[in-house]
C-alpha positions as CSV (number, residue, x, y, z in Angstrom):
1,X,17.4,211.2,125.8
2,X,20.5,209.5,125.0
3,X,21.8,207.6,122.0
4,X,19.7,204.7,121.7
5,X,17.9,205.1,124.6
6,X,14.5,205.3,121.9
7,X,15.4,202.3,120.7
8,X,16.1,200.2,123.4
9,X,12.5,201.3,125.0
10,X,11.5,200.4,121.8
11,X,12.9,196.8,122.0
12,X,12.3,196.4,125.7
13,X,8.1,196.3,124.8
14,X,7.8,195.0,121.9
15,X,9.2,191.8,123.3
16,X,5.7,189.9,125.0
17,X,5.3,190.3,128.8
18,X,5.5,186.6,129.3
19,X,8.7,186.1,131.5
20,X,11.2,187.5,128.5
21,X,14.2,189.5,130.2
22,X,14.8,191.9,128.1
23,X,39.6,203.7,112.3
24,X,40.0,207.2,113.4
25,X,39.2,210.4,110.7
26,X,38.0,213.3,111.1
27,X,34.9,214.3,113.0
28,X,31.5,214.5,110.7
29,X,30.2,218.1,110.8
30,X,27.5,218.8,112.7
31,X,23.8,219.0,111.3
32,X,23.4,222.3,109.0
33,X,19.6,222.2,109.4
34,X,16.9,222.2,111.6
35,X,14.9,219.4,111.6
36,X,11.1,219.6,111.7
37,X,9.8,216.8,113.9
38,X,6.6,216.2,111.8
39,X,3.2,215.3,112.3
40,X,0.5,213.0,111.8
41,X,-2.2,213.8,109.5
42,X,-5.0,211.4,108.3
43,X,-3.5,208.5,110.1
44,X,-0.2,209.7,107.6
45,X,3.1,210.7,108.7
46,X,4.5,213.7,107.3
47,X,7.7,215.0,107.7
48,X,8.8,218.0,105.7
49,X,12.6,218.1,106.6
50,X,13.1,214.7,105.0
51,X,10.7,214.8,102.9
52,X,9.3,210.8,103.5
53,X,5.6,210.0,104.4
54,X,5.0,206.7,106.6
55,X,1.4,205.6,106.5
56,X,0.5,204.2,110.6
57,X,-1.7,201.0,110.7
58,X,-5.1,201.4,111.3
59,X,-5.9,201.5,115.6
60,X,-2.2,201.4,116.6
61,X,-1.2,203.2,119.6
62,X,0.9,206.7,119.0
63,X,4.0,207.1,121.8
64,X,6.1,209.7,119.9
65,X,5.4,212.7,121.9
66,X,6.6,211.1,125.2
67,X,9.8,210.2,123.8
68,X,10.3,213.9,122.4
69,X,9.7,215.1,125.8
70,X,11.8,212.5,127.5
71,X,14.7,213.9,125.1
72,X,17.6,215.9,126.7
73,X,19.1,217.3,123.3
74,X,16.7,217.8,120.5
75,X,19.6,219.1,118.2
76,X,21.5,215.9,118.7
77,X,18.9,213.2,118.9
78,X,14.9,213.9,118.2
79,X,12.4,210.6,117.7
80,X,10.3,211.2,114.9
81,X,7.6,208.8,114.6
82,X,7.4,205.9,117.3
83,X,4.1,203.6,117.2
84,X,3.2,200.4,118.4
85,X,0.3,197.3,117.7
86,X,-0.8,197.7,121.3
87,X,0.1,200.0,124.0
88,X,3.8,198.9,125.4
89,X,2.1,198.8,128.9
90,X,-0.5,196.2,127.9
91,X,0.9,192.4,128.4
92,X,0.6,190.3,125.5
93,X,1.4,187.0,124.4
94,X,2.8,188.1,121.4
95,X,5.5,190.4,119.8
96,X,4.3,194.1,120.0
97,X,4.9,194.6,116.7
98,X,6.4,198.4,116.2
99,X,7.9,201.1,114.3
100,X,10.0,204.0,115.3
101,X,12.1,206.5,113.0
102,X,14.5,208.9,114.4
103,X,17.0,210.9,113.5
104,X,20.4,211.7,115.1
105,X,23.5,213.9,113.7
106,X,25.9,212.8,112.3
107,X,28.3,214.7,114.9
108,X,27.4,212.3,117.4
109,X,29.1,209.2,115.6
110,X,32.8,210.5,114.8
111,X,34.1,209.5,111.3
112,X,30.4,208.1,109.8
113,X,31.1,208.2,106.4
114,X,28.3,206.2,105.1
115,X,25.1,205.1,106.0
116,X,26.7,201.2,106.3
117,X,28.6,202.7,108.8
118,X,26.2,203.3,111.3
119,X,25.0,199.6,111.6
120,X,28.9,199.1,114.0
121,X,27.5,201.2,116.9
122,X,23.9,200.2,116.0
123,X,25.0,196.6,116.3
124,X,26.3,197.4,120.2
125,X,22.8,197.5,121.4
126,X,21.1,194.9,119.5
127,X,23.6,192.2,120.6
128,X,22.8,193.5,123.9
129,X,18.9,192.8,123.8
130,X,19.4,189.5,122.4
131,X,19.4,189.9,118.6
132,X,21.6,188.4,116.1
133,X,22.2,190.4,112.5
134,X,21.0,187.6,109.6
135,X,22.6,189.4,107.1
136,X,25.4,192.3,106.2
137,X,24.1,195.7,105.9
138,X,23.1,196.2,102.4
139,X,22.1,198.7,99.7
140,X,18.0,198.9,100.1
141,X,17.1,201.7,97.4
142,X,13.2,203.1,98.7
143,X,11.7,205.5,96.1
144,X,15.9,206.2,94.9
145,X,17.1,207.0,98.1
146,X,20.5,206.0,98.7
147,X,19.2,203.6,102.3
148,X,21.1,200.9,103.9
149,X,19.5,198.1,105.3
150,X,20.3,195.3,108.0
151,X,18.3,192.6,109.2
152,X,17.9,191.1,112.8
153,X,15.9,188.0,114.7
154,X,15.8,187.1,118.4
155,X,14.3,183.8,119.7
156,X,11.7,184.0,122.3
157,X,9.9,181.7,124.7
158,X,6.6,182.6,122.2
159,X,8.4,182.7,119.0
160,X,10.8,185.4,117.5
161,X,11.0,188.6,117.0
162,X,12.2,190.0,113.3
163,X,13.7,193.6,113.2
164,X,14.6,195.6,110.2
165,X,16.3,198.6,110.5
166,X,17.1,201.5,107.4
167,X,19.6,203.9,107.8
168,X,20.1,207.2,105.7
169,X,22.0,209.9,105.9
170,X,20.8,213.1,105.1
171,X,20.9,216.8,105.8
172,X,23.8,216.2,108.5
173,X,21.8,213.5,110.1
174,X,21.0,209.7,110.3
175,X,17.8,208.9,109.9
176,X,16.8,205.7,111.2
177,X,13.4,203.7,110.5
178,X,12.9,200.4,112.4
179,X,10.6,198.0,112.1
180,X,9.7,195.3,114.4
181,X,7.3,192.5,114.0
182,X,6.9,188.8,114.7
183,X,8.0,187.2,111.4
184,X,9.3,188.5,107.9
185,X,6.0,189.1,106.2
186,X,5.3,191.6,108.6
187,X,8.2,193.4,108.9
188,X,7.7,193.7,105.2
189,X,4.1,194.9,104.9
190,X,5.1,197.8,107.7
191,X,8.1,198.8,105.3
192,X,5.9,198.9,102.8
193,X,4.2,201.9,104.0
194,X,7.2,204.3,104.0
195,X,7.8,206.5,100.9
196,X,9.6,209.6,99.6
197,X,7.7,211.9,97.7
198,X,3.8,212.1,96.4
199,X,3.8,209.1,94.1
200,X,6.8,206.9,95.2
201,X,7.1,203.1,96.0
202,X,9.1,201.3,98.2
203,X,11.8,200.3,96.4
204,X,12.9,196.4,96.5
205,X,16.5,194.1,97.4
């Protein structure tokens, strides 16, 4: 699988089937640790490596084990969790609202410092699906971790579609959790669901 191709799939069917067209440093080390790709439990997320829960809404379809397997370098690039309203095969009149976290190293994004960082190359393939970024990336604390956010809209035939993507950077990788959905409120009550630790909250902009 290569860099981004997760998301673009991702972005490609969660659009409605209605007509829509879809400064130099040194080099980041590469990842230290294994990651553990996870598993669902209880309709709950779990995954140890990161040490974050995401809790899937009730009757949505699970495609995470066909991206794994469509993935060329595990070590580099591994989807973690990727789920969807409907299945992306199904037309719809509406956004297929969805929410995929993956989690590349670092090495693959020479001289990523920070976790704001990673919204420049990130922004490469949302401009070329359509979106535009309604905001900066900015600090977006969940349960104390040190998470970037960035916020992005595209206008469809239908309506809009409202993206939210996280970044993080831990254990020699960037974690990313996106978030797609028809309208803010949404996007929102789907972030809502992710936490760090047993008793955590999502933290609040």
């Amino acid at each position: 699988m290569s860099r981004y191709s997760a998301l673009v799939w991702v972005l490609a069917v969660a659009m409605p089937l209605c007509g829509q067209t879809s400064s130099a440093s040194k080099p980041a080390p590469p990842a230290t640790a294994a990651v553990e790709p996870g598993e669902i439990s209880a309709g709950v997320y779990h995954n140890p490596s990161f040490g974050f829960t995401y809790k899937l809404p009730y009757g949505w379809v699970d495609r995470t084990s066909e991206m794994r397997e469509a993935s060329t370098d595990p070590a580099k690039s591994m989807v973690l969790l990727e789920v969807f309203q409907r299945p992306p095969e199904a037309t719809g009149s509406t956004v297929n609202s969805a929410v995929v976290i993956a989690a590349e190293s670092i090495s693959s994004y020479p001289g990523l410092k920070d976790a704001a960082q990673y919204f420049g190359p990130l922004g490469e393939i949302t401009t070329t699906n359509g979106l535009a970024a309604v905001n900066e990336p900015y600090e977006f604390p969940v349960d104390a971790k040190p998470i970037v956010r960035r916020d992005f809209i595209k206008q469809l035939a239908v309506g809009s579609m409202h993206q939210s993507t996280l970044a993080w950077l831990a254990r020699g990788y960037v974690v990313s959790f996106t978030f797609i959905a028809s309208n803010d409120d949404e996007v929102t009550e789907l972030l809502e669901s992710l936490t760090f630790g047993k008793k955590a909250a999502v933290g609040r902009k």
